[in-house]
C-alpha positions as CSV (number, residue, x, y, z in Angstrom):
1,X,-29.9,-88.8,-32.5
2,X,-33.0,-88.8,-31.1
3,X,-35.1,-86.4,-29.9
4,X,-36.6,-86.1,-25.9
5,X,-39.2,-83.9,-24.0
6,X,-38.9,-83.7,-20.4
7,X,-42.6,-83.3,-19.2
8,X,-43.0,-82.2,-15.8
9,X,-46.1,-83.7,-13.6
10,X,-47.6,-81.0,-10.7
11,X,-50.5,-82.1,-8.7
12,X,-51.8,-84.4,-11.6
13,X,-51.0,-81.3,-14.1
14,X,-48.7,-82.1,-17.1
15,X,-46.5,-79.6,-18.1
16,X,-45.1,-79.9,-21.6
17,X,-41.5,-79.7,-22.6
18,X,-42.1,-78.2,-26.0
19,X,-38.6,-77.7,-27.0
20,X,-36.8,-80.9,-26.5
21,X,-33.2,-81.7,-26.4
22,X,-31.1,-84.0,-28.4
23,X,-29.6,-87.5,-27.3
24,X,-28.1,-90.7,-28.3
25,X,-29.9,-92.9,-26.3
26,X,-32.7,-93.3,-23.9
27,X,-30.5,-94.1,-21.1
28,X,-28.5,-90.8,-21.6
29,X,-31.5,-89.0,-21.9
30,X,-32.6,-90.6,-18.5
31,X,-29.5,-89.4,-16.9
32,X,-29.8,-85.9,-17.8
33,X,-33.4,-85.6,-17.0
34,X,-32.1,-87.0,-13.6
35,X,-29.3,-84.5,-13.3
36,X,-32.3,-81.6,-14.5
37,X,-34.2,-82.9,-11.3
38,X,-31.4,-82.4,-8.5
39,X,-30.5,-79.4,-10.2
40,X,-34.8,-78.2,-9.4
41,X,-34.3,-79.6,-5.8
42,X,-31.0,-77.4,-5.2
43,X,-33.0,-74.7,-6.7
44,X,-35.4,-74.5,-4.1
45,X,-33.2,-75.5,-1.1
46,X,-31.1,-72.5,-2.4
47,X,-34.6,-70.4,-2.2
48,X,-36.2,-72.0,0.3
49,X,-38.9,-73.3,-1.5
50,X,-40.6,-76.3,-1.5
51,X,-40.3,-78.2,-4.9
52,X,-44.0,-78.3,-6.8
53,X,-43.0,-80.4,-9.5
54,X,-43.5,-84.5,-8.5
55,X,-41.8,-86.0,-11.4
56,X,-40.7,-85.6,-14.5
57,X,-41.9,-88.1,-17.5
58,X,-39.3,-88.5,-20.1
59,X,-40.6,-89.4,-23.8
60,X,-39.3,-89.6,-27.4
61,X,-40.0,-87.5,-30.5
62,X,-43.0,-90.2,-31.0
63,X,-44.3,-89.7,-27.5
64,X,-43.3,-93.2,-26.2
65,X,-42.8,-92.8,-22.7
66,X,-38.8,-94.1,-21.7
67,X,-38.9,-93.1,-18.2
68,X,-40.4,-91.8,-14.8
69,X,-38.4,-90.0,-12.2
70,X,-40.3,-89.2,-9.1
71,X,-38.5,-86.0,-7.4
72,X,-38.0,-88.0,-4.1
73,X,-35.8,-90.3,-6.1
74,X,-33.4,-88.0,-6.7
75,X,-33.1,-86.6,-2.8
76,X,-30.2,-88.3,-0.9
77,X,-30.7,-87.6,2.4
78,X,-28.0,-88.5,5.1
């Protein structure tokens, strides 16, 4: 297994993931950092909030970037 940090991006502000979480591959890894992100916008439409965070920047252990997913991506609308 491999291990992934979930960064979150704010207004050109990185916030590091410092724990981490364990996955198989990079594509499961993408899906749960997907999941993570609806899970944020439900959050705040629960709230009535406006989500801050723009995307969040999935890397490996080694700090190879696997991924981007802008927040918009994950909002179905319709």
């Amino acid at each position: 297994m491999t291990k992934y940090f979930f960064h979150l991006r704010t207004d050109g502000i990185l916030e590091l993931d410092e724990v981490g979480a364990d996955f198989d591959t990079d594509d499961l890894a993408v899906v749960d950092a997907s999941n993570a992100a609806r899970e944020m916008v439900l959050d705040a439409v629960i709230t009535g909030e406006t989500p801050l965070v723009q995307q969040f920047e999935i890397t490996r252990e080694d700090g190879t970037l696997i991924g981007i997913i802008p927040i918009q991506a994950v909002i179905r609308l319709g």
